[in-house]
N, C-alpha and C positions, 0 to 999 in steps of 0.2 A: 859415774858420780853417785846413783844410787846403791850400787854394792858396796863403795865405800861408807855412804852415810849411814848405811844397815849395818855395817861390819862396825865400825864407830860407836853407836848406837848399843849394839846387843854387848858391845866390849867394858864400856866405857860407864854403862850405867850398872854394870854388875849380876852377878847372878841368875837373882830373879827377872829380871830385864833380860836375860839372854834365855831362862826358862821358857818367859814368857813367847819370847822373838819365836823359838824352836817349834814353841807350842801352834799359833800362830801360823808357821809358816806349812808346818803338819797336816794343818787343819785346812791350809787353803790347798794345798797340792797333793795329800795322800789318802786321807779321812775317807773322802768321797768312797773308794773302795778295799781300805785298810782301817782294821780295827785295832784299839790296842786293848783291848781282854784276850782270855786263854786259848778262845776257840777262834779259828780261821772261818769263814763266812764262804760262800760257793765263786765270791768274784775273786777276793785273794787273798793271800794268808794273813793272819795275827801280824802286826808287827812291834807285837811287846816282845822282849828280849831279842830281840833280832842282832844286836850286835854281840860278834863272837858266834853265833851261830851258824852252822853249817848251810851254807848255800842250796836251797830245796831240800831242807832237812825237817821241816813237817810235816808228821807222816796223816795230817788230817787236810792237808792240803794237796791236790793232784796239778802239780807245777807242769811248766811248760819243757818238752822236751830241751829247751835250750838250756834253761837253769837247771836241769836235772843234767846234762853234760859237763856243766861249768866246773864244779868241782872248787873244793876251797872252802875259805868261812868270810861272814861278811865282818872284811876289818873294816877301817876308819876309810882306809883307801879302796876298798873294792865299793863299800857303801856310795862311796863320793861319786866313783865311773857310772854305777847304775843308777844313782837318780840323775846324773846329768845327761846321760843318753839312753837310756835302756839299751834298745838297738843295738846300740856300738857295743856294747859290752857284752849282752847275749842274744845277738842275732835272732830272731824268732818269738822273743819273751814276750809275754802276754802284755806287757805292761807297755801302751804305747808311745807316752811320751817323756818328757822328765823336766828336770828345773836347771835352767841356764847358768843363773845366778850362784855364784860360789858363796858366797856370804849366807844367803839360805838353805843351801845345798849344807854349808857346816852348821847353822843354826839347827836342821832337821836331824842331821846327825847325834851333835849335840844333846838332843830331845830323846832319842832315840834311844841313847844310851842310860838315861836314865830310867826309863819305860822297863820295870822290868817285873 
């Protein structure tokens, strides 16, 4: 009932209401060790422009052998598998846990793709 009322919600109030949702939902689950400026930080990379971009394709960031094997670019649908489980998606990835919720799993995306 809650991923509906969030899904509803970021849909149905428009835009900035789903800017904001993304923003929001960025900041409670990725912030803590994702930046969104130009430079990558020592814990993990930049993630402005991240959509469209090559999966451990910054070369100021020293990823984890998993995401350096993955191969690919992050689409809308590879974004989605990795913040909802890292693990499941690259075995080994620094990144340990992720966001259940679809609704803000596309809200972050969402966010993301703006970020650039």
């Amino acid at each position: 009932m809650r991923a509906l009322f969030f899904t509803l919600l970021v849909f149905a109030a428009g835009p900035a209401l789903a800017q904001n949702a993304g923003a929001d939902a960025f900041n409670d689950n990725c912030a803590a060790c994702h930046g969104l400026d130009s430079a990558s930080n020592p814990v993990a990379p930049t993630l402005k422009g991240v959509a469209g971009r090559k999966i451990a394709g910054l070369t100021d960031f020293d990823y984890s052998p998993a995401l350096k094997a993955k191969g690919g670019t992050w689409t809308d649908a590879n974004l989605d598998a990795f913040i909802k489980d890292p693990q499941s998606f690259a075995p080994g990835s620094g990144m340990p846990s992720g966001e259940p919720d679809q609704a803000r799993r596309q809200a972050i995306i969402a966010y993301l793709k703006s970020v650039k």
